[in-house]
TORDREN-887058 format. One record per residue (C-alpha): residue in three letters; x negated, y negated, z negated. Coordinates in steps of 0.001 Angstrom, whole numbers, plus 524288, in hexadecimal, padded with zeros to 5 digits. Each point is the difference from the previous one (the first is absolute). Example, Ala and Ser with C-alpha at 12.3 -4.5 7.8 and 13.67 -1.06 7.14 Angstrom:
residues 2
vexvex u v w
ALA 7CFF4 81194 7E188;
SER 7FAA6 7F290 80294;
//
This chain:
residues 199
vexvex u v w
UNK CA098 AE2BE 522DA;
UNK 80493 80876 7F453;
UNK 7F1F6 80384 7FF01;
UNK 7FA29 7F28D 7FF43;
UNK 809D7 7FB42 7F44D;
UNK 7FB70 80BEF 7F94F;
UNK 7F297 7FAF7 80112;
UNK 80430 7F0CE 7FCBA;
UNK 80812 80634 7F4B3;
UNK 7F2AD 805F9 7FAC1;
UNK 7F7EE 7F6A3 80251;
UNK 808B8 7F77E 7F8B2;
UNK 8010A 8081A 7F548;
UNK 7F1B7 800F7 80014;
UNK 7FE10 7F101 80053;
UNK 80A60 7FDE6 7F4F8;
UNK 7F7B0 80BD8 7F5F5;
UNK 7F3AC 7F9B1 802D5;
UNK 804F5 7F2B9 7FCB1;
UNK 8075D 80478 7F3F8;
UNK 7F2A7 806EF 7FEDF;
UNK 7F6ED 7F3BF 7FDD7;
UNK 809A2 7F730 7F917;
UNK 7FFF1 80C16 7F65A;
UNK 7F166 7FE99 7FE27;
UNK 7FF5D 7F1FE 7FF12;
UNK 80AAE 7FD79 7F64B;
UNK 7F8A4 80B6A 7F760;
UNK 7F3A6 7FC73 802EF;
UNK 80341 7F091 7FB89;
UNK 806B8 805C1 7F26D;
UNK 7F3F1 80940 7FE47;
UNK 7F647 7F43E 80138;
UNK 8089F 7F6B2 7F707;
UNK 7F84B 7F578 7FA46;
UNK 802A5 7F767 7F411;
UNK 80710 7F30F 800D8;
UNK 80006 7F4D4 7F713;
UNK 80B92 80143 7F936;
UNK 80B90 7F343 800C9;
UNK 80B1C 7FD54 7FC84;
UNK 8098D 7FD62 80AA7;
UNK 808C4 7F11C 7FE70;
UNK 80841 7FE56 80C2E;
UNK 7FF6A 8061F 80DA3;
UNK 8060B 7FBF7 80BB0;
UNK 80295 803A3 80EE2;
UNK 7F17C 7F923 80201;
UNK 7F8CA 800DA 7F310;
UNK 7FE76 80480 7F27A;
UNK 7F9BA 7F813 7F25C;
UNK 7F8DD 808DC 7F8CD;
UNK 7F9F2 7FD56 7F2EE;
UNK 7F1FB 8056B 7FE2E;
UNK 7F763 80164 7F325;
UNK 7F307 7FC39 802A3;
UNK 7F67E 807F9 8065E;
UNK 7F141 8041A 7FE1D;
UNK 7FAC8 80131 80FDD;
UNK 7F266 7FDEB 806BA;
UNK 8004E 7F59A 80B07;
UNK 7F56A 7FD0D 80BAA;
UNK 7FFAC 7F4D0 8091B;
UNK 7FA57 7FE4D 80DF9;
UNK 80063 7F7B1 80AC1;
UNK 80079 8085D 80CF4;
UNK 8056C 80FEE 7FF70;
UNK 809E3 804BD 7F65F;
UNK 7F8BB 80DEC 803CE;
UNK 7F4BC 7FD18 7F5B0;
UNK 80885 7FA74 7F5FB;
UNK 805E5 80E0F 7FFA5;
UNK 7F47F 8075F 7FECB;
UNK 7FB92 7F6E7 7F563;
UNK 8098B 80231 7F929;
UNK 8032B 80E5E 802B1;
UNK 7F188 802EC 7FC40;
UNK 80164 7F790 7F357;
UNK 80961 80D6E 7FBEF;
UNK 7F77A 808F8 806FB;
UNK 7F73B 7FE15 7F35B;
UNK 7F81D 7F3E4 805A7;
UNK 80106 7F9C6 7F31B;
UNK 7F80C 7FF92 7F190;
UNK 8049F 80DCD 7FB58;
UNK 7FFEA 806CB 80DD4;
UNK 81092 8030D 7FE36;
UNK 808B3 8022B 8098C;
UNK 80D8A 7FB88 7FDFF;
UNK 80B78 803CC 80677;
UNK 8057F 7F61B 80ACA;
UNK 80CE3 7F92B 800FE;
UNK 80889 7F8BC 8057B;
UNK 8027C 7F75B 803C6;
UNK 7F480 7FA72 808A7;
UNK 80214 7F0C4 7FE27;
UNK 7F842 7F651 8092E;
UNK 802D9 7F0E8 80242;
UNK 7F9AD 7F603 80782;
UNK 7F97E 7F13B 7FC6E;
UNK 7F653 7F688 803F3;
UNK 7F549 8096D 7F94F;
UNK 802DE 80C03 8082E;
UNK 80916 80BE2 7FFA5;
UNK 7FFFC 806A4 7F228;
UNK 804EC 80D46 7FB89;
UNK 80442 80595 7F301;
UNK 80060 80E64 7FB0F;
UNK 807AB 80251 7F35A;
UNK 7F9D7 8071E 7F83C;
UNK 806F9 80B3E 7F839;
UNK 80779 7FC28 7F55C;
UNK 7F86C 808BE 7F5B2;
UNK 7F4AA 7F691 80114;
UNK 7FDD4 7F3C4 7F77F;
UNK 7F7C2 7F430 802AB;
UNK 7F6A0 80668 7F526;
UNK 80161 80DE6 80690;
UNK 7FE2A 7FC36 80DDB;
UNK 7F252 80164 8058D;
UNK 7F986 7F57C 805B4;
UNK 7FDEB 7FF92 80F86;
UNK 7F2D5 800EB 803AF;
UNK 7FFAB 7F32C 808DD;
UNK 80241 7F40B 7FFB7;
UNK 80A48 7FF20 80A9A;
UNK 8090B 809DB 7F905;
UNK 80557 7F8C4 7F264;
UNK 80BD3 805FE 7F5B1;
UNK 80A31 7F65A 7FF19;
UNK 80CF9 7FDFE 7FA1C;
UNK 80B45 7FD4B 80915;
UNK 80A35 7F8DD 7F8B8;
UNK 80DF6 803DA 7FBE5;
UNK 80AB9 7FA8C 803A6;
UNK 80BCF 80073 80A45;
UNK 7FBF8 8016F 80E79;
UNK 80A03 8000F 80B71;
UNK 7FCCD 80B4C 8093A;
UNK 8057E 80597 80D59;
UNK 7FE55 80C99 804E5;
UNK 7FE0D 804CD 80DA3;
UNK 7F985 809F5 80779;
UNK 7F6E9 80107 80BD4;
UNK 7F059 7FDBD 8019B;
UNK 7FB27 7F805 7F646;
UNK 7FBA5 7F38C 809E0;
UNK 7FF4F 7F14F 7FD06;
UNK 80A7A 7FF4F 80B32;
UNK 80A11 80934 7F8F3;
UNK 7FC02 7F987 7F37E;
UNK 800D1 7F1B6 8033E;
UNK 80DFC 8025E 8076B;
UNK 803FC 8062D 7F1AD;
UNK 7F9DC 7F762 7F730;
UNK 80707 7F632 8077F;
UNK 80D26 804DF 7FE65;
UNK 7FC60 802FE 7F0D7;
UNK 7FD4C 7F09A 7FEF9;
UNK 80BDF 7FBE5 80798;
UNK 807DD 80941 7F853;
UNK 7FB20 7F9E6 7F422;
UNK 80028 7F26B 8025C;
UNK 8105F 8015C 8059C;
UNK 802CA 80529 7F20D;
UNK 7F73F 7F5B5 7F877;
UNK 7F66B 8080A 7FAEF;
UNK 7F22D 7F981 7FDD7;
UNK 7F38F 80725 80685;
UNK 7F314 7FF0A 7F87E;
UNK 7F2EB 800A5 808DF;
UNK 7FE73 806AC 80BC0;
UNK 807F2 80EAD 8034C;
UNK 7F6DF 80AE1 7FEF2;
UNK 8019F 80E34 807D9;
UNK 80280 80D21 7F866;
UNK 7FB6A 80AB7 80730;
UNK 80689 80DEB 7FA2D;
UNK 7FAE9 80A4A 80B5C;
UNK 7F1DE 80590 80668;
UNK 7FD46 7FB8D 80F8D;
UNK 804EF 80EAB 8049A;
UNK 80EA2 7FE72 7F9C5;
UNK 809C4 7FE0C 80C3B;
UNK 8044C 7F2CB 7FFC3;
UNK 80E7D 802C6 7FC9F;
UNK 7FB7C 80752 7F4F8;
UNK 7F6AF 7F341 7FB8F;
UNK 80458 7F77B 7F415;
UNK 7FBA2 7F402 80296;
UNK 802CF 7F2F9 7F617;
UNK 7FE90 7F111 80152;
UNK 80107 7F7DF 7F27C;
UNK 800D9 7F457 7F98B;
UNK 7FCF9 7FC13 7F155;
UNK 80E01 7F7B2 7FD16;
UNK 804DB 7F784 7F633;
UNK 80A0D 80801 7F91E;
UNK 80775 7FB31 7F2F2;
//
């Protein structure tokens, strides 16, 4: 018996190191691969949400009707150098996609070093640069896969949130999307967000 709590003790020990181990990695891998945000300016937070004010913002946007898969690679090739002066740009985050009657689109941001002049052109026609407007935006954090399930059931809660403490939604909430497929779901940063009224 004394021998076999030896072995538990060890294998415990073992267990614990290679768990400390890979949370290790992952926190220094995520702070290694930092990306740039858009910066804000933060208004009010609560137990559910926080308004944030954001300058505008120079992205490049795509629209389909069926996979989000080849909205990404669209995109991600637009900074690849598939564009007029062959560049690649650095990505960032966050990944920003939102849903209408035309289809599923998704929104890079684009560095904040580049200018409308500065920017190079996409290539195609279903990859355009756009401005995404300033303003305040009501957001809500949480972590897990980035589904429409876990999204809805948050974006949800966001609106609720909002509407008990009178606060005025504009358009539809979009999803902000901060980490790659591989990240461990309780390591994911995950945001649903409104454009709001805010005076």
């Amino acid at each position: 018996m004394k021998g076999k709590s030896v072995n538990m003790l060890h294998r415990t020990s073992i267990y614990n190191f290679i768990s400390a181990t890979l949370t290790i990695f992952f926190v220094s891998t995520s702070n290694a691969m930092a990306y740039e945000e858009p910066e804000y300016k933060l208004i009010k937070s609560t137990d559910v949400y926080e308004i944030r004010h954001y300058e505008e913002r120079l992205a490049v946007k795509t629209t389909q009707s069926k996979s989000q898969i080849g909205a990404f690679r669209r995109l991600f090739n637009y900074i690849s150098g598939s564009n007029e002066s062959s560049s690649k740009i650095a990505m960032t985050v966050p990944v920003i996609q939102s849903k209408d009657i035309s289809g599923t689109s998704m929104i890079f941001f684009l560095p904040k070093i580049f200018t409308k002049q500065s920017a190079p052109l996409p290539d195609g026609d279903d990859v355009e640069l756009i401005t995404v407007k300033g303003g305040f935006y009501a957001i809500t954090k949480y972590s897990g896969r980035s589904t429409d399930r876990n999204y809805i059931k948050h974006s949800t809660r966001l609106f609720e949130a909002l509407r008990k403490d009178n606060i005025l939604t504009i358009g539809d909430p979009v999803m902000a999307t901060y980490n790659g497929p591989f990240t461990l779901p309780f390591m994911r940063r995950n945001e649903a967000m409104y454009r709001v009224n805010w005076k």
